[in-house]
Backbone bond lengths (Angstrom), bond angles and torsions (degrees), N, CA, C in turn:
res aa  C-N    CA-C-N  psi(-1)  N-CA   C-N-CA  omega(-1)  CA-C   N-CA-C  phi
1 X - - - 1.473 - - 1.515 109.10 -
2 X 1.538 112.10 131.34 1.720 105.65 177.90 0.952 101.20 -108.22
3 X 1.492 126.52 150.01 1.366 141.13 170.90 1.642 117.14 96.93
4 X 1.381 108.17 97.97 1.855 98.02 -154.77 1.653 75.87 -63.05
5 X 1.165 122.75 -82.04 1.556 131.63 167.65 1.382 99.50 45.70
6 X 1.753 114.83 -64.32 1.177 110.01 -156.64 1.616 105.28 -83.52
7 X 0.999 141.27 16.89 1.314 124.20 142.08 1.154 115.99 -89.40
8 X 1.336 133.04 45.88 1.225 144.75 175.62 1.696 85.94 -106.70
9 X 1.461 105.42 -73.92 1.513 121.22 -166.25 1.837 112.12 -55.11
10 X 1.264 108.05 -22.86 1.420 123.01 169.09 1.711 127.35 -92.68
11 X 1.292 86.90 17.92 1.903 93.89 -176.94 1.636 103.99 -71.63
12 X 1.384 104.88 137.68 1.610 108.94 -147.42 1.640 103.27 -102.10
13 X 2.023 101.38 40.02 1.472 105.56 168.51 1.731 137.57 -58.75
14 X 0.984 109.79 112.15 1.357 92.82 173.34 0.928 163.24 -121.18
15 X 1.752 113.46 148.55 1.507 132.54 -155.80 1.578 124.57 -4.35
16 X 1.420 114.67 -36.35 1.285 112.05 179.39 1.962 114.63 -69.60
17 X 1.264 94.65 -15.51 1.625 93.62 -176.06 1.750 114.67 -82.26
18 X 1.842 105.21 -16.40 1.237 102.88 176.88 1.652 105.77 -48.45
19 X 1.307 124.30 -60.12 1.498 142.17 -130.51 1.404 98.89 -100.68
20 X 1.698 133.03 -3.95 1.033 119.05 -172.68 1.637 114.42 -104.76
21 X 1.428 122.83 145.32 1.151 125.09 -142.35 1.854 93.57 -98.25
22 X 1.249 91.86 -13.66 1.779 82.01 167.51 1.595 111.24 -105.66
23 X 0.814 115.24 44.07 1.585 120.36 -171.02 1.750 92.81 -94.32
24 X 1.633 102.08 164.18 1.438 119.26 -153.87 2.089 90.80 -66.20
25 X 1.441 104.46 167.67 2.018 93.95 169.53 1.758 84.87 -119.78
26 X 0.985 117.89 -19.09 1.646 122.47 175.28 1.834 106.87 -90.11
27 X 1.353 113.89 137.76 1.331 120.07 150.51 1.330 111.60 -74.70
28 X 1.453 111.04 152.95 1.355 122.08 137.13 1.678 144.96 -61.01
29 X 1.061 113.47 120.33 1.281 115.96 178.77 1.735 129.15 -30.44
30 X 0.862 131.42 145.32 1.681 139.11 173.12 1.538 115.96 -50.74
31 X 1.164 126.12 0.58 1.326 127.04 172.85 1.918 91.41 -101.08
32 X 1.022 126.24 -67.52 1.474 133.52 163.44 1.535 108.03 -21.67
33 X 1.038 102.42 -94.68 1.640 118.41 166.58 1.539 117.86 -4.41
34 X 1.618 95.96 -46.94 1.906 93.50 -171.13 1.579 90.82 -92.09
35 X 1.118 136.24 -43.95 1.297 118.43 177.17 1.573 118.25 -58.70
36 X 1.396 127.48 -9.63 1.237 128.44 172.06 1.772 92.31 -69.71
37 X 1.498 120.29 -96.49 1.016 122.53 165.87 1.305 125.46 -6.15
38 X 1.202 137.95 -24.75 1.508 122.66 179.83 1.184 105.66 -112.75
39 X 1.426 132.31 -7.17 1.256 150.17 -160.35 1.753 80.88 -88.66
40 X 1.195 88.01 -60.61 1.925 90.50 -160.38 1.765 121.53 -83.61
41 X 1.474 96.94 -14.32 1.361 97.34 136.31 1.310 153.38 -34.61
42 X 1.012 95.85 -73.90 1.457 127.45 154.83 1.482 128.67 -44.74
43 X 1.000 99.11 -55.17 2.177 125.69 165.00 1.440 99.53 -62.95
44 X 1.188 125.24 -47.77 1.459 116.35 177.53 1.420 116.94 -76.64
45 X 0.984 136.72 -12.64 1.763 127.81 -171.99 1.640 79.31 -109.02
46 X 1.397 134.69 -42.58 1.840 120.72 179.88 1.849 107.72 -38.92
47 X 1.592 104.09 -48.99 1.796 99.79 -137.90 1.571 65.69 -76.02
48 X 1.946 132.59 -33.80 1.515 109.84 -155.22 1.433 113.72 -83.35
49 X 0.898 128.40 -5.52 1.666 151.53 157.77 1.751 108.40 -53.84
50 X 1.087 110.71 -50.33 1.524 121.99 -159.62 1.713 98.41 -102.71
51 X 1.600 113.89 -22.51 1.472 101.90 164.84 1.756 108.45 -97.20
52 X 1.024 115.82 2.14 1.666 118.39 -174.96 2.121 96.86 -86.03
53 X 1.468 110.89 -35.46 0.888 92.77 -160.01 1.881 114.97 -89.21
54 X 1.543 108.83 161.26 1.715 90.35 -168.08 1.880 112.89 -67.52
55 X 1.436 97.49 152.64 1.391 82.43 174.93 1.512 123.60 -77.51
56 X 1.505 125.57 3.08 1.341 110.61 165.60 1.495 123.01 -82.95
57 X 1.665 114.84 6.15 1.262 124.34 167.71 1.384 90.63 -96.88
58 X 0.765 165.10 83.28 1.896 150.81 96.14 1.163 98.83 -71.64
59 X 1.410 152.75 -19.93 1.615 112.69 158.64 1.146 117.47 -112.14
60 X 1.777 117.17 59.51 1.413 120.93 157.62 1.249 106.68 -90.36
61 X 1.948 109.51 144.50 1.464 113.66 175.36 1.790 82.74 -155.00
62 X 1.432 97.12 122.31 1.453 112.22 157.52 1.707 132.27 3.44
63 X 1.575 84.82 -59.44 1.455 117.34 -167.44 1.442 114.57 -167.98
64 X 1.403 105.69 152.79 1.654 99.52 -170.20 1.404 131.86 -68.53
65 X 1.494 112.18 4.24 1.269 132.62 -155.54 1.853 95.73 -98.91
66 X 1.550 108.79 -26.85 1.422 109.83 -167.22 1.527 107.94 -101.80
67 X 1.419 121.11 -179.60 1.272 117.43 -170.22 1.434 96.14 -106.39
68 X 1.704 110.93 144.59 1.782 107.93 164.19 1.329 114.45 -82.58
69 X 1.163 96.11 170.06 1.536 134.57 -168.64 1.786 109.33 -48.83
70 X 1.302 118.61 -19.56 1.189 141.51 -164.40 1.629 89.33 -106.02
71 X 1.028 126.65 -47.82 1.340 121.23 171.01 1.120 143.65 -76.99
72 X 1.733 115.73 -14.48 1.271 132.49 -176.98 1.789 87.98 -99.25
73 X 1.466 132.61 12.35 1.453 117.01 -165.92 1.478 94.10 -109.11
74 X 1.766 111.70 -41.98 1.344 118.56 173.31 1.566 126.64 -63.92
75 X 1.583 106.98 -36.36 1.416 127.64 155.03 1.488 118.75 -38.97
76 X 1.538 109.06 -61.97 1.605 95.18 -175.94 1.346 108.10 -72.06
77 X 1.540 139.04 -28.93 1.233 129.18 -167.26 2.026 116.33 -67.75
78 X 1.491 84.83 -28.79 1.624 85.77 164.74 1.494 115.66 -81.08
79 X 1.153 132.49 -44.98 1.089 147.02 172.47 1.807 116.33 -35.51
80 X 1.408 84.50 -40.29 2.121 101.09 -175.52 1.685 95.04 -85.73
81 X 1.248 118.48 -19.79 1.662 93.49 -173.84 1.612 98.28 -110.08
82 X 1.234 136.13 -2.38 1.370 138.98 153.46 1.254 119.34 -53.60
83 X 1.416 108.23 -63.95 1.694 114.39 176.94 1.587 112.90 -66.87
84 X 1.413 112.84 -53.69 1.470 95.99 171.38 1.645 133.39 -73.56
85 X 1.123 112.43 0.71 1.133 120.58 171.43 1.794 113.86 -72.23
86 X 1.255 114.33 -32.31 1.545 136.15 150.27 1.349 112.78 -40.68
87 X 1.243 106.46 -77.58 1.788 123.47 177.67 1.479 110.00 -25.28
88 X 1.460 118.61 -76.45 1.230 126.80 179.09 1.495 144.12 -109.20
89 X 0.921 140.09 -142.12 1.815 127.94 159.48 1.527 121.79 -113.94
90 X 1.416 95.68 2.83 1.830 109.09 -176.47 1.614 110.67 -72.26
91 X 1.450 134.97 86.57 1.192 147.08 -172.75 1.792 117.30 -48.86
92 X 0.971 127.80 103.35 1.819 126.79 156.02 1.247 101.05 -33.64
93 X 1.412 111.78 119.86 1.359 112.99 145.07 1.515 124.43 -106.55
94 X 1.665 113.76 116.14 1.417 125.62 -144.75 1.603 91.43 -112.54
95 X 1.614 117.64 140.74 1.189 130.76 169.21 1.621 123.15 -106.78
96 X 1.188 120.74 170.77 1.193 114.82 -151.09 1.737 107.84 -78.33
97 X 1.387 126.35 -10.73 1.279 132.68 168.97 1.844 100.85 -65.87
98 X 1.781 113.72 -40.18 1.404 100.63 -163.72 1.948 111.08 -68.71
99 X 1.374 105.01 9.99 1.266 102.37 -177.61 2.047 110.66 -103.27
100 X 1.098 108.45 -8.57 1.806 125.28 166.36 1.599 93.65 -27.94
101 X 1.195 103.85 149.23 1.752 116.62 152.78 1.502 123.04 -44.98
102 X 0.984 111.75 143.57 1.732 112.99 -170.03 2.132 89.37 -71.14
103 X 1.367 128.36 -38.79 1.245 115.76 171.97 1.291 126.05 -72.74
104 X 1.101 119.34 -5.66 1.646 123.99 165.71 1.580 108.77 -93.91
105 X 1.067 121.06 -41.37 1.649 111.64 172.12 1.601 99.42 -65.20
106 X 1.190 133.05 -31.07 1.539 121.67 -162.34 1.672 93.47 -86.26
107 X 1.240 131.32 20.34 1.371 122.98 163.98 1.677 109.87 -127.03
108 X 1.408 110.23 16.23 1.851 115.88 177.48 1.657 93.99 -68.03
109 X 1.167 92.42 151.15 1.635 110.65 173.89 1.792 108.78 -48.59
110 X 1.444 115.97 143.96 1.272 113.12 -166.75 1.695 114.63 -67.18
111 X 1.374 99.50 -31.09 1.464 100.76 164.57 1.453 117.14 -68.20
112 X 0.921 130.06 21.15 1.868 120.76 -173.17 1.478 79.06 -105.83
113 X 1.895 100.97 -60.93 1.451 106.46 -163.55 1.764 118.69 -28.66
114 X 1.859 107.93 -73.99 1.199 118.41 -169.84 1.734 99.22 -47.25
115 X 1.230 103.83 -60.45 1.411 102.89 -174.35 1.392 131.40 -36.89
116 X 1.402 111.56 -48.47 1.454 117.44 155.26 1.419 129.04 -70.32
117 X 1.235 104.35 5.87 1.491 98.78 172.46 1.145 125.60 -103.78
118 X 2.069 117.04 -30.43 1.096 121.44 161.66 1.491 122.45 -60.80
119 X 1.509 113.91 -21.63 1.419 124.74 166.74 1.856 113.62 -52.80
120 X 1.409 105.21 -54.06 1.398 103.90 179.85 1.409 101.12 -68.12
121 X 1.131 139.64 -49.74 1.771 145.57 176.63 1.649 101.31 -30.83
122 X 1.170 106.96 -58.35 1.822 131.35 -178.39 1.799 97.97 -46.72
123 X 1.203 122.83 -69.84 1.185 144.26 -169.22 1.374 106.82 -51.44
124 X 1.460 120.16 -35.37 1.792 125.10 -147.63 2.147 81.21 -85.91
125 X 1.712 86.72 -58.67 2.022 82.29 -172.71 1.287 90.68 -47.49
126 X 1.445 122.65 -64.01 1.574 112.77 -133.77 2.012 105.93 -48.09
127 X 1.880 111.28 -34.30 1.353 115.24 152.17 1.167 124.96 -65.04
128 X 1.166 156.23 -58.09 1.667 152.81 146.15 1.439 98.03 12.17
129 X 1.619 103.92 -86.36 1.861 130.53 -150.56 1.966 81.10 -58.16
130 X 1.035 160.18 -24.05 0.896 109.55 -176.86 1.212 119.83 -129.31
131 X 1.197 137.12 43.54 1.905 159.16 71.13 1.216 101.22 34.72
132 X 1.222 139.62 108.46 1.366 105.62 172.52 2.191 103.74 -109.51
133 X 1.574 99.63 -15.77 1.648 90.67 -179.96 1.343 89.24 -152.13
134 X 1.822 115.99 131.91 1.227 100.66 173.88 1.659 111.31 -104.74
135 X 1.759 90.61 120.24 1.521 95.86 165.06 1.447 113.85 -134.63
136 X 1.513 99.52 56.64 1.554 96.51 173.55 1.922 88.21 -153.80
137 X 1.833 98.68 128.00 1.212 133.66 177.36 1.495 121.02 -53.17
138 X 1.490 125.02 -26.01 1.195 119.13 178.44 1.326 103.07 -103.05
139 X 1.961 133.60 -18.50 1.106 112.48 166.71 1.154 91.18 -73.28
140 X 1.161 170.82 5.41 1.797 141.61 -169.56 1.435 97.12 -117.13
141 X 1.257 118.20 8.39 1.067 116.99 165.64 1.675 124.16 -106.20
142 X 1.194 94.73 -31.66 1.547 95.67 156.96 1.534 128.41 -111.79
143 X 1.163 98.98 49.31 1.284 131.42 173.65 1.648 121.10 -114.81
144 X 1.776 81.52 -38.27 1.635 82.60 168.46 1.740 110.65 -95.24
145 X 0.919 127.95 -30.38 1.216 128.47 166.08 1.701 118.27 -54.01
146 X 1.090 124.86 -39.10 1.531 123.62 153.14 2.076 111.04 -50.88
147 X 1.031 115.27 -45.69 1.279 137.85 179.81 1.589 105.97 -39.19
148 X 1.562 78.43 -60.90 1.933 95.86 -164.58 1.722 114.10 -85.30
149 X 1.510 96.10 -23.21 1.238 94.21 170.96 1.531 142.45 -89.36
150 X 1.575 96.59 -10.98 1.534 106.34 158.95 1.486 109.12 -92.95
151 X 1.225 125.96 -0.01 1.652 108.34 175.10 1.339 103.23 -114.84
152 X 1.404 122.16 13.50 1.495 121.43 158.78 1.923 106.75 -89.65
153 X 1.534 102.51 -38.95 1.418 102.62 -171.66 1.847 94.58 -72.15
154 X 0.817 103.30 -59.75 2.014 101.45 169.79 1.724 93.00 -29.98
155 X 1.042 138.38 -82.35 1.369 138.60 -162.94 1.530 113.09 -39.52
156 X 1.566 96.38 -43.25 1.551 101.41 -162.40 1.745 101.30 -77.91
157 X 1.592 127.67 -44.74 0.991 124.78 -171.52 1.800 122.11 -66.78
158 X 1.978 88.04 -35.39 1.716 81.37 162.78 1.767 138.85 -64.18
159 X 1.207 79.42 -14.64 1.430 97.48 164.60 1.543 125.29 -55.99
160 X 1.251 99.12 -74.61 1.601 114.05 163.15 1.470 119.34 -52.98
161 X 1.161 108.29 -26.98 1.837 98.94 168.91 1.546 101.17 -75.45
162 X 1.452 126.71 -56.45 1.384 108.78 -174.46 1.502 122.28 -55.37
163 X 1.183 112.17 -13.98 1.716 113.36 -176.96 1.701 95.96 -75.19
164 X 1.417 101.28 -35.78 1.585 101.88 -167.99 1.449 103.15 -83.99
165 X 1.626 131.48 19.90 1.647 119.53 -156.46 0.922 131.80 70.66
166 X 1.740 144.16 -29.35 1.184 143.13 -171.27 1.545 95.41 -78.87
167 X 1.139 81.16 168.37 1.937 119.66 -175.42 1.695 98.74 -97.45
168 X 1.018 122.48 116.97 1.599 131.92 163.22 1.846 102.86 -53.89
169 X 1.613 110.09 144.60 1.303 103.03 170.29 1.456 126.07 -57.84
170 X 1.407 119.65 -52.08 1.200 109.18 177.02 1.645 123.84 -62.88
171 X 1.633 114.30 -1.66 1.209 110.72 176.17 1.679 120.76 -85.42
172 X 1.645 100.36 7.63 1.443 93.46 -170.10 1.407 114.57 -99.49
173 X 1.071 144.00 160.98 1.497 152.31 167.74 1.564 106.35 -43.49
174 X 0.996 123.23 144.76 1.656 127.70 167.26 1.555 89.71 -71.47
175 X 1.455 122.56 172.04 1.465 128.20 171.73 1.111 112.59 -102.89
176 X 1.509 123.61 115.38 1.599 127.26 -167.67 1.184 113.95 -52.01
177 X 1.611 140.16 120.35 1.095 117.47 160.82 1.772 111.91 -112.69
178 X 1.160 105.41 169.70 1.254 134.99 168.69 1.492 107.00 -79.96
179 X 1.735 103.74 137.48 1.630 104.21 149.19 1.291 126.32 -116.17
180 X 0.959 107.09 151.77 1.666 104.05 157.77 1.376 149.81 -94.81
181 X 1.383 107.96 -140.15 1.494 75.18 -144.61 2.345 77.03 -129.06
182 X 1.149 125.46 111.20 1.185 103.40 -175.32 1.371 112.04 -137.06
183 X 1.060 147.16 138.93 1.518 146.74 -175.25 1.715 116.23 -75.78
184 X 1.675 93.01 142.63 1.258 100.26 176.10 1.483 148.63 -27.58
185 X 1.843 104.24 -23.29 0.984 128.36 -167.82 1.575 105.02 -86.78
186 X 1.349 116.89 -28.99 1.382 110.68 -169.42 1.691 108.49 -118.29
187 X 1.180 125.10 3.51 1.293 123.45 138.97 1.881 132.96 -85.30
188 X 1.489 109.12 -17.16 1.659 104.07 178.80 1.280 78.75 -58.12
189 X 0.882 147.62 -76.98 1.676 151.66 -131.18 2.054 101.87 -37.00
190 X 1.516 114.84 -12.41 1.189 105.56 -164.07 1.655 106.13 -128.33
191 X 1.118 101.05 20.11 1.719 135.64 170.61 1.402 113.02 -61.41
192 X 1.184 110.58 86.16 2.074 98.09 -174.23 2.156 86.07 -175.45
193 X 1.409 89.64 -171.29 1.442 133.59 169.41 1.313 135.04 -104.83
194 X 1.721 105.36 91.70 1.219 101.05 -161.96 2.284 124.83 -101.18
195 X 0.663 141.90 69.22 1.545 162.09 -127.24 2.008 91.16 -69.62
196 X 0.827 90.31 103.68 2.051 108.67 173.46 1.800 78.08 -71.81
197 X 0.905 120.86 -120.21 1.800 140.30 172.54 1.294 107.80 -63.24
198 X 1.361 78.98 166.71 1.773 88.98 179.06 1.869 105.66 -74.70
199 X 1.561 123.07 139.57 1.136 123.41 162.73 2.081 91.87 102.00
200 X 1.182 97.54 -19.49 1.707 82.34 -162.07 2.143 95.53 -123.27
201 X 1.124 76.29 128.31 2.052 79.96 -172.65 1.536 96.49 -125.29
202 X 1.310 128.08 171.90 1.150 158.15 116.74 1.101 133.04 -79.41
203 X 1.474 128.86 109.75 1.195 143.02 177.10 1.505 136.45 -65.75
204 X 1.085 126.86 102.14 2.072 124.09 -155.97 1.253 91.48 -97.60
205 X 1.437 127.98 116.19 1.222 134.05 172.36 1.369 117.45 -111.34
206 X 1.628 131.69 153.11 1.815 133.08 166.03 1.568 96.64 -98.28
207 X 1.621 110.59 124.83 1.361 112.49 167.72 1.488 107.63 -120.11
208 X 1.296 137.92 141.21 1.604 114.14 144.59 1.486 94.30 60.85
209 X 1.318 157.28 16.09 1.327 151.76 165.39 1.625 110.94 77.03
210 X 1.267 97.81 44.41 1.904 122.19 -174.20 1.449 124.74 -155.10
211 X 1.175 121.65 121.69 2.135 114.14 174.12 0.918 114.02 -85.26
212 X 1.173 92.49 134.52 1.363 107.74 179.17 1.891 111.20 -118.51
213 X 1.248 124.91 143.03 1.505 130.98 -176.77 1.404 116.05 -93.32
214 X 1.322 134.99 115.34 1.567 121.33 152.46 1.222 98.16 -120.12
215 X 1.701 99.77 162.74 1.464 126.64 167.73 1.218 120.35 -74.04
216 X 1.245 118.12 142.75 1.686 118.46 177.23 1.287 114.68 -63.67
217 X 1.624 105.68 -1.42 1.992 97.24 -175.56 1.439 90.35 -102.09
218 X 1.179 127.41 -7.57 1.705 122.40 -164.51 0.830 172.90 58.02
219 X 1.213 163.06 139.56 1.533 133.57 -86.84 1.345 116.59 128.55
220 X 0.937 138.77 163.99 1.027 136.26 -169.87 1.720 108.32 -104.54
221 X 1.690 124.41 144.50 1.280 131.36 -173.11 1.198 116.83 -66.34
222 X 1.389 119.81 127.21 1.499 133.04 160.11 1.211 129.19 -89.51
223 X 1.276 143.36 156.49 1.957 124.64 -139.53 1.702 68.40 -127.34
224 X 1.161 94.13 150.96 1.352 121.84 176.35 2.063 105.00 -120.21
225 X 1.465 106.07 119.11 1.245 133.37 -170.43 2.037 105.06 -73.89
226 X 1.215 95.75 123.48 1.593 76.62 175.02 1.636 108.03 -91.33
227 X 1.089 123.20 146.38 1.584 124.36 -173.40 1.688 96.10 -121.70
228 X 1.728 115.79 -30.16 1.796 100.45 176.48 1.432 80.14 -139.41
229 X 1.603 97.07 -153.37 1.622 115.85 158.57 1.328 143.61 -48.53
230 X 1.893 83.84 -24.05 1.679 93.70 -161.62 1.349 102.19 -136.05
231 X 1.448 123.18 -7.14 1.519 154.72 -149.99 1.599 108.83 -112.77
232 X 1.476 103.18 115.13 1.315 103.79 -173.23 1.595 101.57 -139.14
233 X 1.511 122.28 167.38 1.078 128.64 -169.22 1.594 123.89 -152.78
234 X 1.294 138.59 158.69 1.219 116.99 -174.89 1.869 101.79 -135.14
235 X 1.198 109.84 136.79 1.531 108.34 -172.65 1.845 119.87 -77.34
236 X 1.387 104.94 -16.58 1.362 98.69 -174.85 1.489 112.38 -101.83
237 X 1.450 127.84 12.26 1.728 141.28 156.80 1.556 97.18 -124.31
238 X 1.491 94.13 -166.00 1.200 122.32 178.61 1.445 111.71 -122.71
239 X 1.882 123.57 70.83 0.729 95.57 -130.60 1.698 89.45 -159.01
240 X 1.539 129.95 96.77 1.801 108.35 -156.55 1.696 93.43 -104.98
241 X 1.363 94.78 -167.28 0.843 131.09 165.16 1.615 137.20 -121.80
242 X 1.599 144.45 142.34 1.084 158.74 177.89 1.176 124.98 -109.06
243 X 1.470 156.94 56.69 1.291 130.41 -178.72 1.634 119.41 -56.52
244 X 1.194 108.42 169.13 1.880 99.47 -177.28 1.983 89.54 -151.55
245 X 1.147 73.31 165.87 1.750 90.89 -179.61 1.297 118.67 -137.44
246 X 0.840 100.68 177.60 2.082 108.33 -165.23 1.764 111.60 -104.13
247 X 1.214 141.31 172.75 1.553 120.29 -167.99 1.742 94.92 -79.68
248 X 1.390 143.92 -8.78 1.362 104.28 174.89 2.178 92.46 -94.12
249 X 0.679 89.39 21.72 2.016 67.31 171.47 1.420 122.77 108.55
250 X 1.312 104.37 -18.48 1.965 112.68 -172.29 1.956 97.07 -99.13
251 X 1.306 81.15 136.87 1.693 103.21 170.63 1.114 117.38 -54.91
252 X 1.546 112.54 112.69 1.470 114.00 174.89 1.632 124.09 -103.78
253 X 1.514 110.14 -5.87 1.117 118.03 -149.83 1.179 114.33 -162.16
254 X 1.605 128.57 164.54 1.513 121.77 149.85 1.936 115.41 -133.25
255 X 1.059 116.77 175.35 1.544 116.88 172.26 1.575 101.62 -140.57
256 X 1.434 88.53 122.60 1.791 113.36 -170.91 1.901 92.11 -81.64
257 X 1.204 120.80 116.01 1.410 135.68 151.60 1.503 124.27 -70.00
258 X 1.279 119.71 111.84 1.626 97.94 -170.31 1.936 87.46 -165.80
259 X 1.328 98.89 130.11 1.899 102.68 164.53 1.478 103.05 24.72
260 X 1.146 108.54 59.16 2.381 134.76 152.15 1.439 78.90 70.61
261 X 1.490 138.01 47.63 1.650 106.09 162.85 1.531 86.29 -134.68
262 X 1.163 98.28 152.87 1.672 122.85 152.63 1.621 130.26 -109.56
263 X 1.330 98.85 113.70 1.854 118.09 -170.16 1.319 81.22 -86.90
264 X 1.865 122.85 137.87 1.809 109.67 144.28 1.354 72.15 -117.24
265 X 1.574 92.20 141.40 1.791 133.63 141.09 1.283 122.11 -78.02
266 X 1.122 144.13 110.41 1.614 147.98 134.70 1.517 127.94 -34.71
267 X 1.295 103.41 107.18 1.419 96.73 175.52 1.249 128.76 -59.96
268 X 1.502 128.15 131.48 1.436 122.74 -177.53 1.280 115.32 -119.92
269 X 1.185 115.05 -3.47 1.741 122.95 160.60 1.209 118.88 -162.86
């Protein structure tokens, strides 16, 4: 991958924190930051693992000794609001179903499962992002234990998909795209400053008759591929772009594509 930079532009915040009015006015620091990012890494190839697989496999298990697939889904979702509940001061609010037997939740419909799990995934950043420096030993300690424990359950489930035939997410190819080919005139139009959170932007630049993206923390620019009109892409992630517009026609915005989530950015200049 070139450009550390671009895990700046790939920080795996999410979307719900753009729009919320109690959201942080300070970022978090670069030690924070990468544990966001790997956290949600990780959280993203789990929920796409656990929605890739069929739902009449949620009660495959190796052997009878191990837990199924239906159980390791209900498992991590408790698991993500335990540890982050440590991390920060942002409280779970738990209902009277989240108290069921761990073997009766591991037989909820497969859609409850994923669904509730990207919910706890949602919950862990929304605690992360507002950290702002870590200098305290037991959060960095269960910080790494959130860390290790979704990229062990990632380990363990890819497992079980290959026994079952499937392809693990991270084992699959990005989808090749094509660019095109579009004139100067109809990309300046997407030339500005676009604000994910407060404190943290992406930068839309004209180079050489091409855009290019940096982060407001910085780094060096990555060219953004046009794939349509509005459709852009970057070659060194997996990783597009969206511009959007407002009802008379001018660009107001973008939506960051990245591992099944959608970031929109607001344009601010």
């Amino acid at each position: 991958m070139r450009g550390r930079s671009l895990g700046i532009i790939t920080l795996m915040l999410p979307a719900a924190l753009a729009s919320q009015s109690t959201a942080p006015r300070t970022i978090p620091d670069g030690v924070i930051l990468e544990f966001v990012q790997f956290a949600n890494l990780f959280g993203s190839r789990l929920v796409a693992a656990f929605d890739s697989i069929p739902a009449a496999r949620y009660d495959y298990r190796p052997t009878a000794a191990q837990q199924s697939i239906g159980y390791i889904a209900q498992h991590l979702e408790a698991a993500n609001y335990g540890l982050c509940e440590q991390i920060g001061n942002l409280k779970h609010s738990r209902a009277p179903k989240d108290s069921l037997a761990d073997t009766v939740k591991a037989r909820w419909p497969k859609d409850t499962l994923v669904a509730r799990l990207a919910l706890s995934l949602s919950y862990c950043d929304s605690v992360m992002v507002r950290i702002k420096t870590l200098d305290s030993a037991p959060v960095a300690g269960n910080l790494l234990a959130l860390e290790t424990d979704l990229a062990e359950h990632y380990s363990q489930i890819s497992n079980y998909m290959r026994l079952l035939g499937l392809v693990p997410p991270s084992a699959i190819p990005p989808k090749r795209r094509t660019a095109i080919e579009l004139p100067v005139s109809a990309i300046s139009q997407y030339v500005g400053r676009y604000e994910l959170i407060a404190g943290l932007s992406l930068d839309v630049t004209l180079r050489d008759g091409a855009l290019f993206v940096r982060s407001s923390l910085g780094g060096s620019p990555a060219r953004l591929w046009p794939e349509s009109g509005n459709d852009f892409f970057l070659n060194e992630v997996d990783a597009q772009m969206t511009f959007t517009r407002d009802a008379a026609g001018a660009v107001n915005g973008l939506v960051l594509h990245q591992n099944g989530r959608d970031r929109p950015a607001r344009r601010i200049q």
